[in-house]
BAMAR-231598 format. One record per residue (C-alpha): residue in one letter; x, y, z. Coordinates in steps of 0.05 Angstrom, whole numbers, padded with zeros to 5 digits, always signed. Example, Ala and Ser with C-alpha at 12.3 -4.5 7.8 and 13.67 -1.06 7.14 Angstrom:
residues 2
A+00246-00090+00156S+00273-00021+00143
end
This chain:
residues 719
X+00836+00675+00063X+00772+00703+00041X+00776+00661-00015X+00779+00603+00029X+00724+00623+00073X+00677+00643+00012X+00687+00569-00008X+00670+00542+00063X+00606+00571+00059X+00587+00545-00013X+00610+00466+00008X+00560+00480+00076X+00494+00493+00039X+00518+00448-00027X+00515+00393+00029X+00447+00412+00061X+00431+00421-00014X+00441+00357-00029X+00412+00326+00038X+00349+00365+00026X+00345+00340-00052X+00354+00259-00023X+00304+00277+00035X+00253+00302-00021X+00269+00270-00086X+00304+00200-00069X+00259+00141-00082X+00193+00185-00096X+00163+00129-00131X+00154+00094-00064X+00090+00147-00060X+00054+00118-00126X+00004+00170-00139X+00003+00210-00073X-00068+00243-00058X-00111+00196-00115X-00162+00254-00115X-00112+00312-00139X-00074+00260-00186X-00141+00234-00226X-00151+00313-00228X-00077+00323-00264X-00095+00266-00310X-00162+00291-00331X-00130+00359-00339X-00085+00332-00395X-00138+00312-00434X-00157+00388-00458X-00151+00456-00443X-00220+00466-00415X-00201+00414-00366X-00137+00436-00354X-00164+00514-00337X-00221+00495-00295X-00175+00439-00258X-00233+00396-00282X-00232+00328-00225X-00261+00287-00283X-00244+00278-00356X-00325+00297-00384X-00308+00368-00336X-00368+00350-00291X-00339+00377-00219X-00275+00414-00206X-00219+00402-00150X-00242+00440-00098X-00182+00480-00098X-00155+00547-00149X-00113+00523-00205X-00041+00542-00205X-00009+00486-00163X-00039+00434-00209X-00025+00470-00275X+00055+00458-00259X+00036+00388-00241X+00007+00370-00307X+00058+00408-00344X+00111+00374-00310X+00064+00307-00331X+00063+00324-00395X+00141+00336-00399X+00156+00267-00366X+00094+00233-00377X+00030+00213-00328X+00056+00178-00261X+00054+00195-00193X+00134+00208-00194X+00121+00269-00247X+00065+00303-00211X+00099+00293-00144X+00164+00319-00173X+00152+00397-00174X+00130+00395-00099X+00192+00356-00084X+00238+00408-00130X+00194+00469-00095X+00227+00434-00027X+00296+00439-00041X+00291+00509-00072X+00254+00537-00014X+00314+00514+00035X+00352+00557-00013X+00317+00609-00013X+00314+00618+00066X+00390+00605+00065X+00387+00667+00021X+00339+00713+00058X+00372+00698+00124X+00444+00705+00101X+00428+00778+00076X+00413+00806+00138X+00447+00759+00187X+00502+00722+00158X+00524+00659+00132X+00526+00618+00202X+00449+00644+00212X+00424+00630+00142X+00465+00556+00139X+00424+00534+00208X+00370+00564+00183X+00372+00517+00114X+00390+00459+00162X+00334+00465+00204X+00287+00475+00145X+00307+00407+00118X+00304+00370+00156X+00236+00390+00187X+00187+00330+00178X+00122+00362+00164X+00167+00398+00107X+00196+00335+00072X+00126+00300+00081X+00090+00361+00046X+00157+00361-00009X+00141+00281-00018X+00068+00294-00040X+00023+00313-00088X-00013+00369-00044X+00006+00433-00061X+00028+00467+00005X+00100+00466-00005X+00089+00504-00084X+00057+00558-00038X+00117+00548+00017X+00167+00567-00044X+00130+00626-00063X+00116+00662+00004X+00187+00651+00014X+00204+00685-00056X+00160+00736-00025X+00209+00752+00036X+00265+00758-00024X+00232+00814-00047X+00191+00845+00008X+00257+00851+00052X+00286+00896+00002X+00232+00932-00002X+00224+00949+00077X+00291+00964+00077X+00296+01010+00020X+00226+01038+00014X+00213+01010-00060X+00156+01017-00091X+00182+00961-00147X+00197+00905-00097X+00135+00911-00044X+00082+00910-00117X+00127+00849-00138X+00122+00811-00068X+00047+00830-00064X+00043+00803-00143X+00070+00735-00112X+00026+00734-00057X-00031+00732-00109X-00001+00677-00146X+00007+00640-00072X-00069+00657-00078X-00086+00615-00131X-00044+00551-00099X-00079+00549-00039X-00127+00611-00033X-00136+00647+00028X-00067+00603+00065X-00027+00652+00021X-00057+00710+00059X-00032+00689+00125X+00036+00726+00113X-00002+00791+00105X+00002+00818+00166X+00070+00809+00176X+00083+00847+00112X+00034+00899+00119X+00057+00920+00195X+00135+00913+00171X+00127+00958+00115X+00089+01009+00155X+00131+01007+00210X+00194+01021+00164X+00234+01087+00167X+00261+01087+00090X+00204+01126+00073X+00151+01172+00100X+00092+01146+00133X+00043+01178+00067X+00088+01152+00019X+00085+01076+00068X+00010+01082+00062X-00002+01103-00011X+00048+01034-00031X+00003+00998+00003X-00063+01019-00022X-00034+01019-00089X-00003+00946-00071X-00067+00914-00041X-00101+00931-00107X-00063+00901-00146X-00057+00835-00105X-00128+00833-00100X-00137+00833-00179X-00075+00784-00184X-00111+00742-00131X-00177+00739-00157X-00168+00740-00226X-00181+00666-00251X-00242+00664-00200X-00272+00728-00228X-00253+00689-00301X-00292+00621-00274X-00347+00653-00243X-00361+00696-00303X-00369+00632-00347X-00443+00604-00353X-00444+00543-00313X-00469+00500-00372X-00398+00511-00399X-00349+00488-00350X-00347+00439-00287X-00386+00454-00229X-00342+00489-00179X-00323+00434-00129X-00338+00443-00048X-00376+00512-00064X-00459+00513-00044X-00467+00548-00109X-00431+00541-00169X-00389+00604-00148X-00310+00603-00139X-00317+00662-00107X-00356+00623-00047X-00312+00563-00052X-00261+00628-00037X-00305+00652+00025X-00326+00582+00052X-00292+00513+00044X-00223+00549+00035X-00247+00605+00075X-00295+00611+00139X-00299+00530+00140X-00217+00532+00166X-00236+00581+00224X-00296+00544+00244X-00342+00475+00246X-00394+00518+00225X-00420+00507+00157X-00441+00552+00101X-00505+00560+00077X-00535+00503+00117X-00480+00458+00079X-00459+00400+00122X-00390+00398+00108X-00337+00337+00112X-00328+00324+00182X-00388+00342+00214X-00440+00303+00239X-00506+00322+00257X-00555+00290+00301X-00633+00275+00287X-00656+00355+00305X-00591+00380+00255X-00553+00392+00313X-00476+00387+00313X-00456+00336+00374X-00391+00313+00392X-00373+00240+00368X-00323+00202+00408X-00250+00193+00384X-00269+00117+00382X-00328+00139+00338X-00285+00185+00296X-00227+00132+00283X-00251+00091+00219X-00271+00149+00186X-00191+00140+00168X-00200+00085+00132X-00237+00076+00064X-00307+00069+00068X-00301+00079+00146X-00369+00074+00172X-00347+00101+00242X-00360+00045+00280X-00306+00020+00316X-00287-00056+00336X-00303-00075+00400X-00241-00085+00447X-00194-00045+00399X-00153+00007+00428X-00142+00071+00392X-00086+00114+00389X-00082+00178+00421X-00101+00238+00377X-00117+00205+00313X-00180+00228+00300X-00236+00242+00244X-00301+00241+00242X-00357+00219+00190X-00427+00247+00183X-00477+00204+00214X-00518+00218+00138X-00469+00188+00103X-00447+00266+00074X-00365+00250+00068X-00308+00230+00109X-00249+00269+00142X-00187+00244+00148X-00144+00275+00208X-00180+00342+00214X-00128+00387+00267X-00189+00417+00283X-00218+00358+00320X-00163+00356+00361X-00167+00395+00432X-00153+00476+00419X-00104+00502+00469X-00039+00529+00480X-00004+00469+00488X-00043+00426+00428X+00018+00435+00388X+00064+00402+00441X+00004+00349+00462X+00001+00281+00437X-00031+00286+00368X-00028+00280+00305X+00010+00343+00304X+00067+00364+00341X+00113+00306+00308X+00107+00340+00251X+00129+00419+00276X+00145+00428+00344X+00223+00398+00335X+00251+00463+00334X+00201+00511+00356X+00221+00523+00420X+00293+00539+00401X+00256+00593+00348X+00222+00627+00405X+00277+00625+00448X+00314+00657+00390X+00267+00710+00374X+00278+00735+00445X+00353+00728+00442X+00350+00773+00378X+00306+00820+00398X+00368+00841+00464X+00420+00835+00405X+00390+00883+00359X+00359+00920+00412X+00294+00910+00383X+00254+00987+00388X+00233+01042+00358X+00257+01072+00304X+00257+01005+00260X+00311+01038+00223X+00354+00979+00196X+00343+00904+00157X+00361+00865+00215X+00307+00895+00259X+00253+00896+00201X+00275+00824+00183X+00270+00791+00256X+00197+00826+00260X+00182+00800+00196X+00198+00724+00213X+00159+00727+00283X+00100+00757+00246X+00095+00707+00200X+00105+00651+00252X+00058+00679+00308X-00011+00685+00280X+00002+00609+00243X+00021+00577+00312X-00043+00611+00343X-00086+00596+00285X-00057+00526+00284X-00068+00517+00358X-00137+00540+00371X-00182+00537+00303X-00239+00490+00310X-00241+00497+00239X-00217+00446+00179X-00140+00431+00177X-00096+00376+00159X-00023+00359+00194X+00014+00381+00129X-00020+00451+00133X+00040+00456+00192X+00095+00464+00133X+00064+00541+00131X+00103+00550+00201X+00169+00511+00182X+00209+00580+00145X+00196+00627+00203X+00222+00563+00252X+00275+00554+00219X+00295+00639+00206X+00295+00653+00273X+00320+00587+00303X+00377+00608+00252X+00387+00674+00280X+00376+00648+00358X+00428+00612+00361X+00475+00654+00330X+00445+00720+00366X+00450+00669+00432X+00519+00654+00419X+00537+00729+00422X+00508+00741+00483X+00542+00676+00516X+00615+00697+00488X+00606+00772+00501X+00577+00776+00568X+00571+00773+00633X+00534+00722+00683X+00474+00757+00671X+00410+00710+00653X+00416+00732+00581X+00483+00694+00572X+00448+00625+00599X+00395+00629+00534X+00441+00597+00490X+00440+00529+00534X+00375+00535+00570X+00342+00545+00507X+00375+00473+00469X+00356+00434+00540X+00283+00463+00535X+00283+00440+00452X+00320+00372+00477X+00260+00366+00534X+00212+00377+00484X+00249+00328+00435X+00245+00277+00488X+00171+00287+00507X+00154+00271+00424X+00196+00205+00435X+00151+00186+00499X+00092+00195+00450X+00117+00148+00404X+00151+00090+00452X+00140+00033+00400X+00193+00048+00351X+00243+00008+00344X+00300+00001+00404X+00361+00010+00351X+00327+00082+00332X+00307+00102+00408X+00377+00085+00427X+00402+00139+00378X+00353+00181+00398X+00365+00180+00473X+00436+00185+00463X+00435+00249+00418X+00401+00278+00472X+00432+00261+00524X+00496+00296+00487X+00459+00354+00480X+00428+00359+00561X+00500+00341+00581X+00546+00390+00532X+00492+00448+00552X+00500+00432+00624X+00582+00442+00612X+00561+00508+00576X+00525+00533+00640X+00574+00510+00693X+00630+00544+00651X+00591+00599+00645X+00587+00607+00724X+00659+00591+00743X+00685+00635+00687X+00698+00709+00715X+00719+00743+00655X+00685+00741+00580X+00706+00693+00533X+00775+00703+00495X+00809+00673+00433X+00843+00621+00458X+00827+00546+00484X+00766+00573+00524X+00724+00594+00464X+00753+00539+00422X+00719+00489+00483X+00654+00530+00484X+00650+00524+00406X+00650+00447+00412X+00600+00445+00477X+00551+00484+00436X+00561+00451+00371X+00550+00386+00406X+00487+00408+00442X+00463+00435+00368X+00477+00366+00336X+00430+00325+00396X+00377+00369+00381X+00382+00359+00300X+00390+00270+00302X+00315+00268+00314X+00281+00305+00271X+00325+00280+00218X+00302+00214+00230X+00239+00229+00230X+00250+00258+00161X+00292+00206+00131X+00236+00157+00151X+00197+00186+00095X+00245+00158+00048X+00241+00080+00054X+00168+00088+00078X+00107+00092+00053X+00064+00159+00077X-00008+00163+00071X-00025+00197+00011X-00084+00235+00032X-00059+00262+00089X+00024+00260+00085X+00071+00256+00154X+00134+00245+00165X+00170+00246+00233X+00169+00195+00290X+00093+00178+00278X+00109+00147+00209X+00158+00109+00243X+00117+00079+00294X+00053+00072+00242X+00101+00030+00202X+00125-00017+00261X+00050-00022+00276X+00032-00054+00209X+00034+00010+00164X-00033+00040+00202X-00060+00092+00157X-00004+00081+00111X-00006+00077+00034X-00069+00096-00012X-00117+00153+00010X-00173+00131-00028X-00231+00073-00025X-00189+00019-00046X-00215-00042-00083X-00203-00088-00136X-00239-00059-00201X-00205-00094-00253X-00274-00134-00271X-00315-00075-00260X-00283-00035-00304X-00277-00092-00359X-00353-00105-00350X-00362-00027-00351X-00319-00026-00421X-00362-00089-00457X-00431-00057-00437X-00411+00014-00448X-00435+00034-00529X-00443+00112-00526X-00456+00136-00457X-00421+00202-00439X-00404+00178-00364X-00371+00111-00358X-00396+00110-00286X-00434+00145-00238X-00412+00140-00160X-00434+00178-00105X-00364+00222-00088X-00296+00235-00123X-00265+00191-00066X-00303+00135-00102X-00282+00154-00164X-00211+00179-00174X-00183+00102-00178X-00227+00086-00234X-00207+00154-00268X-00132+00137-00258X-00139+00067-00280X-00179+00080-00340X-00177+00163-00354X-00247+00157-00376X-00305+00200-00352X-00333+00175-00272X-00388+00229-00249X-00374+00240-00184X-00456+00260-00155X-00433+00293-00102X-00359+00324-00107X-00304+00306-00068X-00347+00295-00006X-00405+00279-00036X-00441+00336-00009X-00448+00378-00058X-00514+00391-00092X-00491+00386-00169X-00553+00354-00193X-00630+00360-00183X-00660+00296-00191X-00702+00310-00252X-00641+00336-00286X-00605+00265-00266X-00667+00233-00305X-00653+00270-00361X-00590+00245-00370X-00612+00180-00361X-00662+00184-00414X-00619+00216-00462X-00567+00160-00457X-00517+00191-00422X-00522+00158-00353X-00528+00081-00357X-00493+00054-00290X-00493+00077-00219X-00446+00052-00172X-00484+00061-00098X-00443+00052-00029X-00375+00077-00020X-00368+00141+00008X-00402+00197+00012X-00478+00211-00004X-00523+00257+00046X-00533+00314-00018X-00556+00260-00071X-00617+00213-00027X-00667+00235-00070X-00619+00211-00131X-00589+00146-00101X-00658+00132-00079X-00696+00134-00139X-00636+00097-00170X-00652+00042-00114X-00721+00035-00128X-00713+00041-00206X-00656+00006-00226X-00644-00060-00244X-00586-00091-00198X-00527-00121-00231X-00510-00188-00207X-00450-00187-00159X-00409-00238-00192X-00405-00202-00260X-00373-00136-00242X-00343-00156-00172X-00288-00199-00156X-00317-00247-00103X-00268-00260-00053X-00288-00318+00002X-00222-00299+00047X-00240-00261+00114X-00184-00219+00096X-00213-00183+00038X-00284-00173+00079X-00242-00143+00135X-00184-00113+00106X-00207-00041+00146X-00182-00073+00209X-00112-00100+00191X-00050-00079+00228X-00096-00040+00274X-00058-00040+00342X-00113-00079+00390X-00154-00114+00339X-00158-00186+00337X-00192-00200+00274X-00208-00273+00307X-00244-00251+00360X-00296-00205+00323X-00353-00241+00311X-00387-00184+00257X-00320-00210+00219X-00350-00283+00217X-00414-00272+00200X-00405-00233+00129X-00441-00256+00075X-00417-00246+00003X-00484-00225-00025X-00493-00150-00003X-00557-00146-00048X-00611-00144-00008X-00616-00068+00002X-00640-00081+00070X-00572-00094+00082X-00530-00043+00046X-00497+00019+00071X-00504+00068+00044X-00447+00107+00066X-00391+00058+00051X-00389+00015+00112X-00321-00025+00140X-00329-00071+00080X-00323-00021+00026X-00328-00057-00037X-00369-00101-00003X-00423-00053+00008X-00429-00026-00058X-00489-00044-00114X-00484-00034-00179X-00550-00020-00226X-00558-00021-00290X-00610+00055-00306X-00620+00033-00382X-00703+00038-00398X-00713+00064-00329X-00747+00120-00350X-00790+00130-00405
end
C-alpha cells in the first residue's frame, strides 16, 4: 500500500512536470530572439573570449550589457551547443523554469509533505509572470532556480546547525549575484534572521557561521567585478549603464540605488526620467509616457487616442533613452499590486491564498518561541522571503520591470502550498471557531481577487470569460457549501461520507481558483510576448485581441536590409561597421550581420563612453566612417552627434533606406492601438519621405523611427 501511494505521488508532479515543461518549452520559437539587446550580446560573446568574459554588447567589445555575466555565459554556451537562435539562448531560462517547480516540490515536501509540496509545484507553474520570465531571454528565472537551490540547502542548515550547508547556500547566493546583482540579495534577510533565530546551535556558534558566511559570499559575489574593474579600461568594453567605467558602480547604481529610487547617480539622467528646462524631475502624464513603448517613441501621443490604464513609460524630454513599463511609474501603495496595472496580472493570482496560508500555518505549528523544529524555521523562511519583495514591489519609486514579479512566485506558491493543507487541518479537526472558516474564506477572497483581474481585462474573448466566470463561480459556490456545512455540523469531521463530501467541496473550490491563471499562462504559448518586457496572464490575452499592442520585437524595428548592403559595399577597413547613438539602435544590425555597431551611448544612450576629441580620433584614424543619427537615445553624445551634423556629409536617402510611399510604414507606431484612427490624424497625412532637412529631424527617434534617422558619411571630415 505504500508502494502504491509512493507511486501516486511520483505520477502527480511527473504531470505538473510535464505541464510546466509545455508551458515553458512548447513552441519557444514563437519568441524569435526575445530581448534583441541581451541576444546581440550572446552573439557577440561567441565571437571570443574577451567578449564572452566581459559580456561584451558588441562584437569590437566597445560597451558591455549592463548587467554581471553569469546568466549570459550559460546562454552562449547553450548557443554554442545548439547553434545561434533565439530558441537556444531562450532554452536555459525555459529548462531553469521547470527545474525550479521541482525544486519547490522538493523543499516543501521535506518539511510539509507531499500534498503541500505538489500544490505548491502547481501553483508555481502555472503562475504567469513565471512562465513569461521561463519564455525569455532575461535572466530572472536563472536567478529564480538558484535562490531556490539556496532554500535546498539553507533549510538543512537551520535545522541542523551546519556549518557546510549555510557556506554552500551563501556560495549560491553569490552566484545569484552575478545573474542579476543586488535581486539575489533580497533573500538575505530571510536567511540571516532564520539562521539566527534557530535552536540547533548556540547563539556564538549562530553568529560566528554567519560572519564567516557573509565573507565568503561577499568574495563569491564580487569576484568577477573586482576582476573587471581591475582591468585597464583600454583593454576591455566600457562597463555598460555605470557613470564611470566601474562595475563596482554599475553594482551600487543602475542595479543598485537606481531600483529604490528615481533619483539618479552622479548627476546621470537615467532611462526613464525626464527633466525639465532648470534639470528638474517633473511628472509627465501617462498619455505623455505611452509611446515611449514603442520604438523610437517620441512621447507624444495621438490626439483622440485612448490609453490603457497603467501602461506607462516615460522618455526623457533630451532625447537620453526610453523605458519601457517601468513598475516604478506606476502609483506606490498598498494595493498597487491588486490595482489595474501592468502588474498584478502577472502575481497577484494566488497571493492572497499565500497570506491567508501563512496565517493558517502559523495556528498549526503554533508559530513561537523556541523555533526549535523545520516546519517552524521553514514557514518563517518562506514569509521572509515573500514580505520584503511584495513591499519593495509595491512601493519603490525606483526602476522595475513586470517580470521582476517572478522573484515573489516560490514563496506564493510555498506557503499557498502549506495554507491549504495547514487550512484543511483546522477545518477537519475543529470546532466552529473562526479558524476552521480560513480554508473557504480564504479561496472566495483569492476567487474575488481572481474576478477583479478579469474586470481589468473585459475585452478578451467571450469563449475564455465564460470559462473563467464559470470556474469561479464553482469555486464561490463549493466554498459557500464548505461554510454552511461547517455551521450545521456539531461534531468534527469523521471518516466516512462527510469528509469524503468536504474533500470534493474543497477540491472544487481549489480547481476555480487554478482555471485562470492557467490561462493566462497557456496564452504565452500560441502568443507572441513582447520581448523586452515579457507577460503572460490575461493582459497578453487582451493585447493580442487588441491587435498584438506592445506585442512582438523590443527593439527599433526597421527594414535594414539596404543599409546594411550599402554599409558592406562602402565598408574597406573600418573597425566599426556603424555608429548609432544607443544599443537599442544597434542590436538588430548586430544580429543580422554579427559585425561591430558602436553603440555612443550604451543601452540608453546615456552613457558618457566617448569625449568628442577622442570620437575625432577615431574618425581620423579610419576607424569611424558612418554615423547613423535618430533612433533612440542621445542626451550624453550632443556634442558628438552635433559635430557629426555639422561635419558630415549626408548620405542620400534612397541609397541606404528603403523608401516606402504607404502611410503604413510612416505610421506603423500607431497600429492596433485601441482608439487610434490612423485616418483621422492629419500629422499621418502630411509626412514627407525626405527627412533630410535637419530642421526637421528628431533627434530622439520620433513616431517615424526609421523615418527620422540620417545617415553621414565622416570620411575626410577631419584633417
Amino acid at each position: 500500500m505504500k508502494n502504491i501511494k509512493f507511486k501516486k505521488e511520483n505520477i502527480l508532479i511527473a504531470l505538473i512536470l510535464v505541464l510546466s515543461s509545455v508551458l515553458n518549452l512548447f513552441n519557444l520559437t514563437i519568441e524569435g530572439y526575445g530581448n534583441e539587446y541581451y541576444a546581440a550580446g550572446v552573439k557577440s560573446m561567441m565571437m571570443n573570449f574577451k567578449n564572452f568574459f566581459f559580456v561584451s554588447f558588441d562584437p569590437t567589445g566597445f560597451v558591455s550589457i549592463d548587467k554581471p555575466p553569469l546568466g549570459f555565459w550559460i546562454q552562449t554556451i547553450s548557443a554554442k551547443i545548439f547553434g545561434f537562435s533565439g530558441w537556444s539562448i531562450i532554452f536555459p531560462q525555459a529548462l531553469a523554469g521547470v527545474i525550479s517547480v521541482g525544486l519547490i516540490y522538493y523543499v516543501v515536501k521535506r518539511s510539509f509533505g507531499n500534498i503541500a509540496a505538489t500544490i505548491s509545484a502547481l501553483c508555481l507553474a502555472i503562475t504567469p509572470v513565471f512562465v513569461a520570465a521561463s519564455r525569455n531571454n532575461t535572466i530572472d528565472n536563472l536567478l529564480v532556480m538558484t535562490l531556490l537551490i539556496v532554500c535546498v540547502f539553507f533549510s538543512k542548515a537551520a535545522e541542523k546547525g551546519r556549518f557546510k550547508y549555510l557556506i554552500i547556500s551563501l556560495i549560491f547566493i553569490g552566484i545569484g549575484f552575478n545573474i542579476k546583482m543586488l535581486q539575489a540579495y533580497m533573500i538575505i534577510p530571510a536567511v540571516y534572521v532564520v539562521y539566527l533565530i534557530s535552536k540547533a546551535i548556540p547563539v556564538k556558534k549562530r553568529i560566528v557561521h554567519l560572519a564567516v558566511g557573509t565573507v565568503i559570499l561577499l568574495i563569491v559575489s564580487l569576484s568577477w567585478a573586482i576582476i573587471v574593474d581591475f582591468v585597464p579600461a583600454q583593454y576591455r568594453p566600457y562597463v555598460g549603464s555605470s557613470t564611470n567605467n566601474s562595475v563596482m558602480e554599475l553594482i551600487i547604481g543602475h542595479n543598485g540605488l537606481d531600483r529604490f529610487s528615481k533619483g539618479s547617480m552622479g548627476g546621470k539622467q537615467r532611462q526613464g526620467e525626464a527633466q525639465n528646462k532648470y534639470g528638474m524631475q517633473s511628472e509627465i502624464s501617462n498619455e505623455n509616457r505611452y509611446m515611449a513603448n514603442f520604438p523610437g517613441g517620441s512621447g507624444n501621443i495621438p490626439e483622440g487616442m485612448k490609453i490603457p490604464e497603467g501602461v506607462q513609460g516615460v522618455r526623457s524630454n533630451q532625447g537620453g533613452g526610453m523605458a519601457g513599463n517601468f513598475g516604478g511609474e506606476t502609483k506606490a501603495s498598498i494595493t498597487r499590486l491588486f490595482s489595474k496595472n501592468v502588474l498584478s496580472d502577472q502575481i497577484v493570482w494566488f497571493l492572497p491564498l499565500a497570506i491567508f496560508g501563512f496565517i493558517a500555518g502559523a495556528i498549526v505549528e503554533k508559530l513561537k518561541f523556541p523555533f526549535n523544529n523545520r516546519k517552524k524555521l521553514d514557514l518563517i523562511l518562506w514569509i521572509l522571503w515573500l514580505v520584503p519583495e511584495f513591499l519593495y514591489f509595491s512601493y519603490t519609486k525606483g526602476t522595475f520591470h513586470q517580470y521582476y514579479l517572478t522573484m515573489m512566485a516560490p514563496p506564493i506558491a510555498a506557503l499557498s502550498g502549506i495554507g491549504l493543507t495547514s487550512m484543511w487541518k483546522l477545518y477537519k479537526d475543529g470546532n466552529r471557531s473562526i479558524t476552521a472558516f480560513l480554508l473557504p474564506v480564504s479561496i472566495i477572497v483569492n476567487g474575488l481577487v481572481q474576478l477583479l483581474m478579469l474586470s481589468y481585462y473585459s475585452n478578451i474573448s467571450s469563449a475564455v470569460k465564460a470559462i473563467i466566470i464559470a470556474s469561479l463561480v464553482i469555486c464561490f459556490l463549493a466554498s459557500i457549501l464548505l461554510i454552511v456545512y461547517k455551521l450545521i455540523k456539531e461534531s468534527n469531521l469523521g471518516q466516512n461520507v462527510s469528509i469524503r463530501l468536504v474533500k470534493v467541496l474543497t477540491t472544487l473550490a481549489f480547481l476555480g481558483i487554478l482555471i485562470t491563471p492557467a490561462i493566462g499562462s497557456g496564452a504565452a504559448v500560441n502568443h507572441k510576448m513582447n520581448g523586452s518586457m515579457p507577460s503572460a496572464g490575461l493582459e497578453l490575452l487582451s493585447n493580442s485581441k487588441s491587435g498584438d499592442f506592445m506585442m512582438g520585437r523590443g527593439s527599433e524595428s526597421s527594414d535594414n536590409d539596404k543599409l546594411i548592403k550599402f554599409l558592406e559595399n562602402n565598408i574597406i577597413n573600418e573597425k566599426y561597421f556603424l555608429v548609432v547613438s544607443s544599443a537599442t539602435s544597434a542590436q538588430s544590425i548586430i544580429l543580422e550581420t554579427g559585425k561591430g555597431v558602436m553603440a555612443l551611448g550604451g543601452f540608453s544612450g546615456s552613457d558618457n563612453i566617448l569625449t568628442l576629441d577622442e570620437f575625432k580620433t577615431m574618425v581620423k584614424n579610419g576607424e569611424v566612417r558612418y554615423v547613423l543619427t535618430g533612433g533612440m537615445g542621445r542626451g550624453s553624445m550632443d556634442d558628438i552627434m552635433n559635430w557629426v551634423e555639422k561635419n558630415g556629409k549626408i548620405v542620400a536617402e534612397n541609397q541606404w533606406k528603403n523608401i516606402v510611399d504607404s502611410k503604413e510604414k510612416r505610421g506603423y507606431l500607431h497600429f492596433n492601438i485601441p482608439g487610434y484612427d490612423k485616418n483621422t490624424d492629419s500629422k499621418y497625412d502630411n509626412k514627407k519621405d525626405n527627412v533630410a532637412d535637419s530642421s526637421k529631424r528628431n533627434s530622439g527617434g520620433g513616431p517615424e523611427g526609421m523615418n527620422s534617422q540620417v545617415l553621414y558619411d565622416l570620411k575626410d571630415s577631419v584633417k
